[in-house]
N, C-alpha and C positions, 0 to 999 in steps of 0.2 A: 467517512465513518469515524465514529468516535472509538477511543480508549476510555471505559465505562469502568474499569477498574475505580472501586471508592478507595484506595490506595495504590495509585499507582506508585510502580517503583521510579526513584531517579535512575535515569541510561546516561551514562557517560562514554560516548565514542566518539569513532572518527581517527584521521591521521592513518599514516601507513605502516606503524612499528609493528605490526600485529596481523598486517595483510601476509595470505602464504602467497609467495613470489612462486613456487612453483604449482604442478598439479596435485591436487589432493583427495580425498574421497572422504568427508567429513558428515556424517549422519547428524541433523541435530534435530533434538527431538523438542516438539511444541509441549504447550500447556492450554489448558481449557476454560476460554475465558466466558462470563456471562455478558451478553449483549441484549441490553435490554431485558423487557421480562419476557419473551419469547424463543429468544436466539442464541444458540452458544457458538463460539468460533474456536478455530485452532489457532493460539498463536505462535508464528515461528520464529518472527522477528520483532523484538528483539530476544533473546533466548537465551538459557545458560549455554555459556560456553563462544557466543557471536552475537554480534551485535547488529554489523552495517555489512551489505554488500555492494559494493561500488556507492553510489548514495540510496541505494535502496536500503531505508531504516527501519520497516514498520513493514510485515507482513502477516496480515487474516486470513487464513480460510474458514469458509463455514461453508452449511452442507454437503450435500445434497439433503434438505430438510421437507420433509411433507408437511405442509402448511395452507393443508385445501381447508380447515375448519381452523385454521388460526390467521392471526393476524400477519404474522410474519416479519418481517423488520422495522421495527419501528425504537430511531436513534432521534431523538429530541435537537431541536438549535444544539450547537455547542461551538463554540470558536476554536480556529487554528492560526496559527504564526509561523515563516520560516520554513515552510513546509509544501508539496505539493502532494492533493490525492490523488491515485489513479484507481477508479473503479472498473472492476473488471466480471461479468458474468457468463456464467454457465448456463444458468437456466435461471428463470424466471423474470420478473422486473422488480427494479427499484426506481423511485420518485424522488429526486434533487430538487431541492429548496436553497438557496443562498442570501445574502444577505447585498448582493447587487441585484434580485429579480429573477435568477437566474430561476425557469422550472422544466424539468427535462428529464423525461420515463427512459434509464437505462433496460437495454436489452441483450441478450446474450451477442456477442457480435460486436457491440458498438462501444466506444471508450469516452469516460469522462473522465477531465484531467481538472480541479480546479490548483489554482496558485494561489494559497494566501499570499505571499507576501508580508507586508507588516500585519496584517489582522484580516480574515474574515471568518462569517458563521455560516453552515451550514444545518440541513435536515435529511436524515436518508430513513423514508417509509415503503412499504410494501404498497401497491394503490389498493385501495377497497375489493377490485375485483382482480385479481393473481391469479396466475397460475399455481397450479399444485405442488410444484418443487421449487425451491429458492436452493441457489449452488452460484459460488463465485469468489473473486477475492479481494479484496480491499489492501494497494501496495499505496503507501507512501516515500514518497523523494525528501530526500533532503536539497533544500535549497544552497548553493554557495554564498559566499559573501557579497557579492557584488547583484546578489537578485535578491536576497532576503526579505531584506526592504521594499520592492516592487510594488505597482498598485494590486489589488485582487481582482483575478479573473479567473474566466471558468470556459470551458470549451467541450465542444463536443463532436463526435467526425464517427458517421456511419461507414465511412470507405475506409479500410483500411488493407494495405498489401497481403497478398498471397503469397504461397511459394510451397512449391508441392514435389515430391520425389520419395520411389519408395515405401509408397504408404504411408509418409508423413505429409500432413497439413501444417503449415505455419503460417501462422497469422502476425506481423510484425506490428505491436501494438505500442510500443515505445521506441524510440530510436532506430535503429542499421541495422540489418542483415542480409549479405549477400546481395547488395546493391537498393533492397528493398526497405524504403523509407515510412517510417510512421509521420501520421501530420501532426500528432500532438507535439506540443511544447515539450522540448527539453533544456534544462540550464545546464547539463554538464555534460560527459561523452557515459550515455548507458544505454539497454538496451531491454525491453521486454517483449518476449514469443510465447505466445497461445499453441502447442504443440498437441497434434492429435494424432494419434497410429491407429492407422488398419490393425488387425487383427494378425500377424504374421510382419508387419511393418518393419523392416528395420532401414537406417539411412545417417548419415553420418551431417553432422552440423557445421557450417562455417563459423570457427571464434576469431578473437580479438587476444594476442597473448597479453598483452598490457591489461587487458580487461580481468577482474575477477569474476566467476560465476559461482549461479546455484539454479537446481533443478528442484520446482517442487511438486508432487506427483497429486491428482486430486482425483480420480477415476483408474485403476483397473489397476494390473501391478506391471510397471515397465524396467527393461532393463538400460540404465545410463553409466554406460562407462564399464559395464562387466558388474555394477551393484544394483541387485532388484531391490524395488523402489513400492513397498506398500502405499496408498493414499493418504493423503496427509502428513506425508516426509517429506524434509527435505533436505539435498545434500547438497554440502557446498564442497566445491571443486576447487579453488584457489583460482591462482594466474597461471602462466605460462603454458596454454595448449593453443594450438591452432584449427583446434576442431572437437568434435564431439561425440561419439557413437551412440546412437538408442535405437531399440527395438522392443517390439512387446509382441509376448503368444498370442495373447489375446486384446482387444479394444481395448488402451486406454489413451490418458490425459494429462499433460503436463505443461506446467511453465516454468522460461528458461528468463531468469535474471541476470543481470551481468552488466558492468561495468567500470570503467576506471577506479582505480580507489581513491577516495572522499580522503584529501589531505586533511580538511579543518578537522578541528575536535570541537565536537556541538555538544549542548548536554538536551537531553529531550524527558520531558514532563508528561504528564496527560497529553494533551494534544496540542503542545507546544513544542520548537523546535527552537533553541539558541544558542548565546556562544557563553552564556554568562548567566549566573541565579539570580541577578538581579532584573535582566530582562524577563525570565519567566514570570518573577514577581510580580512586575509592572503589567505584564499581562493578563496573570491573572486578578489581578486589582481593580481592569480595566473592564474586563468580563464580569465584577462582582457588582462594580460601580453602576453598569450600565441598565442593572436589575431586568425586570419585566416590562417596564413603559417604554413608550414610543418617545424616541429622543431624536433631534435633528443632528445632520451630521456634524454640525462644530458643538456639538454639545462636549462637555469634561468625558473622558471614560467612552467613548460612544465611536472609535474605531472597528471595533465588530459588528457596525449597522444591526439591523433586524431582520430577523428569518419570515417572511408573511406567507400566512396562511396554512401553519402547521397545526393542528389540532391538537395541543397542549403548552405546556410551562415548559422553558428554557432549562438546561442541564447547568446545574450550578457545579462549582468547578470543587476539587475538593481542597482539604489541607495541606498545606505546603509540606513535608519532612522537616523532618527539625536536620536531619545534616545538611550541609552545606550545600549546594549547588552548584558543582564546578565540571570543568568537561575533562576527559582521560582520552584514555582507548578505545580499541573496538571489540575486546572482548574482556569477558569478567577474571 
């Protein structure tokens, strides 16, 4: 998924001066982005007040949206660098386009992880015929140093771990828990859980003290840690626990983020991820360069390949900020 903002802000994070070493109970509250002309999303991360959680940089949520007489998501080509998506749904489907061939109808359940790497473009549409509710969340990774550069691939894996106790379901859709392994690719030590409670549910989490987390609530109101948790919250907990208490009265829905804290300091753009303004630049130079035509791969500028088969015009990248472009912290 794209960052659609026609001003996006410069994010400057990363590095550990700023990580809470101990347990914490941090509410941060999103803002309300337009996606495309039909969709708005909540964003959480990057956010005042926190930036990064372990390398998770970039968190959306959007609906639960009724979109039986609308179009429903529809996010044009747009390129990424340095970065990995991880699409994640609730309800409905969405339609992946890339710029290796890649075409593949996400469903609630099942995970698509692409890696840019140095460059690629994607497309994320609703199909023609959808279901009536679209709900789900679009996390990005940040990449380390020694993967950033990588070639681009994309993946995708309907099986994924269970682990059940107490009225909780978990679905281990990134990394470790409790022995239970996701198969998507991960470059650094993190972890993300699809979390459902019964209706009366309560049941305690196995953590990571080294790991930092965040809970973000997107169905029903749950209680994480002794703080109820309305939809579309999310609270970040620090390091230093070995586990996690939640419960809810009634039926809801959460996921649990978490992991190691991201030594590097990245600076992040639109849908760029680097270490330096000069690389953003070159990126986005590269995406301007490459226009509308069909280019072969050793063409100038022509590292984001081509999205085929999308029913419109590429998402032109916007103007640079006029400050500088350098990397900090992990919060503002």
């Amino acid at each position: 998924m794209s960052n659609l903002d026609v001003r996006p802000p410069l994010t400057e994070c990363g590095g550990r001066a700023d990580v809470a070493a101990e347990p914490v109970r941090e509410l941060l509250q999103g803002r309300s982005v337009q996606l495309g002309e039909s969709s708005e999303v909540r964003r959480l991360l990057p956010t005042l007040g926190r930036r990064m959680v372990g390398a998770w940089c970039f968190v959306d949520h959007y609906g639960p949206d009724d979109i039986v007489d609308q179009p429903g998501m529809q996010v044009p080509p747009h390129p990424h660098i340095g970065l990995q998506t991880v699409s994640w749904l609730l309800d409905g489907e969405v339609l992946h386009r890339d710029s290796l061939g890649s075409l593949q109808t996400l469903r609630p359940g099942t995970l698509g992880v692409m890696t840019a790497g140095h460059g690629i473009a994607h497309s994320e549409e609703s199909p023609a015929a959808h279901s009536a509710t679209l709900h789900g969340a679009q996390l990005w990774v940040a990449l380390p140093d020694g993967a950033r550069a990588a070639e681009p691939r994309w993946e995708f894996h309907a099986d994924l771990p269970v682990l059940e106790d107490g009225g909780l379901r978990a679905t281990v859709f990134m990394g470790e828990m409790a022995g239970a392994r996701s198969a998507g690719t991960a470059f650094s030590p993190l972890v993300g859980v699809d979390l459902t409670l019964a209706a009366g549910g309560d049941a305690r989490l196995p953590l990571e003290p080294d790991f930092e987390y965040a809970v973000l609530t997107t169905l029903g109101v749950a209680n994480v840690d002794g703080v109820d948790l309305a939809p579309g919250s999310l609270l970040y907990l620090g390091c230093g626990r070995s586990d996690l208490q939640v419960s809810a009265a009634s039926a809801s829905h959460m996921l649990l983020l978490g992991g190691e804290p991201f030594e590097e300091e990245i600076v992040m753009w639109w849908n760029f991820v680097a270490r330096t303004g000069e690389e953003i630049g070159a990126a986005r130079t590269d995406w301007m360069n490459a226009g509308s035509v069909e280019i072969t791969p050793s063409a100038a500028g022509s590292r984001f390949g081509t999205v085929h088969g999308y029913a419109g015009d590429r998402l032109p990248a916007p103007a640079l900020p006029s400050t500088r472009l350098k990397p900090r912290g992990r919060v503002r």
